[in-house]
KELUM-307471 format. One record per residue (C-alpha): x, y, z; residue in three letters. Coordinates in Angstrom, 2 decimals. Each point is the difference from the previous one (the first is absolute). Layout:
BEGIN
(node (X; Y; Z); "ALA")
...
//
This chain:
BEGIN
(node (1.43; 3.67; 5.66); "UNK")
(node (-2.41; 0.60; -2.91); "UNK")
(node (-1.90; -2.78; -0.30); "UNK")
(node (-0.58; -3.20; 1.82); "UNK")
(node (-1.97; -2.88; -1.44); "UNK")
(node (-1.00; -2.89; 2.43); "UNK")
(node (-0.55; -4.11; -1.37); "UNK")
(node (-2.15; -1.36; 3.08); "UNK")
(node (-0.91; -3.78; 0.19); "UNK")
(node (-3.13; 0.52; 1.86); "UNK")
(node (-2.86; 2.82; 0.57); "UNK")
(node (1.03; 0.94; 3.27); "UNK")
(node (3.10; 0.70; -1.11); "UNK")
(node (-1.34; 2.41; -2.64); "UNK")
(node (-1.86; 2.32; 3.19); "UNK")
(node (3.75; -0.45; 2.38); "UNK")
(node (2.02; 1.76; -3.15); "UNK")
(node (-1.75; 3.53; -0.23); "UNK")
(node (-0.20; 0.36; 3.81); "UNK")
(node (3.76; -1.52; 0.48); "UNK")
(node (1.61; 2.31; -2.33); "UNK")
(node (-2.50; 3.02; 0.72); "UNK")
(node (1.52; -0.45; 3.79); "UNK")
(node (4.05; -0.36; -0.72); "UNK")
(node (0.10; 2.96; -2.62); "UNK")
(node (-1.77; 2.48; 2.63); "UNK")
(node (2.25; -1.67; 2.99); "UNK")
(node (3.12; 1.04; -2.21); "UNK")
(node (-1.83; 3.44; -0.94); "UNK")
(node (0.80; -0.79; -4.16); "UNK")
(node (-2.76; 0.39; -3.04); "UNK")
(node (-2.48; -3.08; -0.56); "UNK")
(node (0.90; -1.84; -2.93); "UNK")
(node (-2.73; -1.14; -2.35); "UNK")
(node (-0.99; -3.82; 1.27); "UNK")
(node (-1.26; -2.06; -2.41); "UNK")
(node (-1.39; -3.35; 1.18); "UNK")
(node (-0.66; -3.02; -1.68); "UNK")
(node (-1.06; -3.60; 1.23); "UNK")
(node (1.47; -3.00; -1.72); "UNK")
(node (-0.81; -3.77; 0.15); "UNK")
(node (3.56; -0.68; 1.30); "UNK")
(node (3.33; 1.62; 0.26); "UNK")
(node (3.50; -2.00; -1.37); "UNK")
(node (1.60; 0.35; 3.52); "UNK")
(node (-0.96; -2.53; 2.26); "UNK")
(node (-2.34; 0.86; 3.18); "UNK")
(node (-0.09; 3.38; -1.47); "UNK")
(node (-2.75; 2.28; 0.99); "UNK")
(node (0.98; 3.14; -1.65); "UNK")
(node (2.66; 1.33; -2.78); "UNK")
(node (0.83; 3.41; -0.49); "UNK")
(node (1.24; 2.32; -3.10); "UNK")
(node (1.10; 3.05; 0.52); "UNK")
(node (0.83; 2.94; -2.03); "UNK")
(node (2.26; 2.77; 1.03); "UNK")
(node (0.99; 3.33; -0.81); "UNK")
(node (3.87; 1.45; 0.66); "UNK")
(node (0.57; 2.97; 2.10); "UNK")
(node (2.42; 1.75; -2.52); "UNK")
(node (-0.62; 2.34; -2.51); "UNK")
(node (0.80; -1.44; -3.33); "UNK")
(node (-1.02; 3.88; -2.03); "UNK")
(node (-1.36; 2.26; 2.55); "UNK")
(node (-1.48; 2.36; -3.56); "UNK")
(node (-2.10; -2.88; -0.86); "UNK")
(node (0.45; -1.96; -3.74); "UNK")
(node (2.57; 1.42; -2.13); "UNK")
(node (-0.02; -0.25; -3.75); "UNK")
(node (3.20; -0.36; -2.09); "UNK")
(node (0.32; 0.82; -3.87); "UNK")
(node (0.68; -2.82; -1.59); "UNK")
(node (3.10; 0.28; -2.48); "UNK")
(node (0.18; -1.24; -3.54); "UNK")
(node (1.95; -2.81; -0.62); "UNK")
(node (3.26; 0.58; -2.16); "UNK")
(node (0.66; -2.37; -3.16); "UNK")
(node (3.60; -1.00; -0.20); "UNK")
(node (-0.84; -0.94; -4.15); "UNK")
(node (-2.40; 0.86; -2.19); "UNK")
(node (-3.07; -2.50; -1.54); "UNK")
//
């Protein structure tokens, strides 16, 4: 995980997040994503305290050199103008 961003209902739920996920990423021994919290007047699921988004990165190398570049080709007319 990348980044994790955190909707909280309330301002104690806004000090629980950092200290919640700080605790379960070094249990499992992984990177800290970045936590971004932000406190809202209400959330659209009912009794709701807190809703997460998370952003993830895959495990596979897409291009292990980095970007490539290709040449781009000129297109061929079929009839002339």
């Amino acid at each position: 995980m990348v980044k994790l961003r955190a909707f909280v209902a309330g301002t104690g739920d806004m000090r629980r997040v950092q200290a919640i996920v700080s605790e379960d990423f070094s249990e499992r021994k992984i990177p800290l994503p970045v936590v971004t919290t932000i406190q809202v007047g209400a959330l659209p699921l009912t009794g709701a305290q807190v809703v997460l988004e998370a952003v993830s990165q895959a495990r596979t190398v897409v291009n292990p050199n980095g970007l490539t570049f290709f040449q781009r080709s000129r297109p061929k007319l079929f009839w002339s103008l």
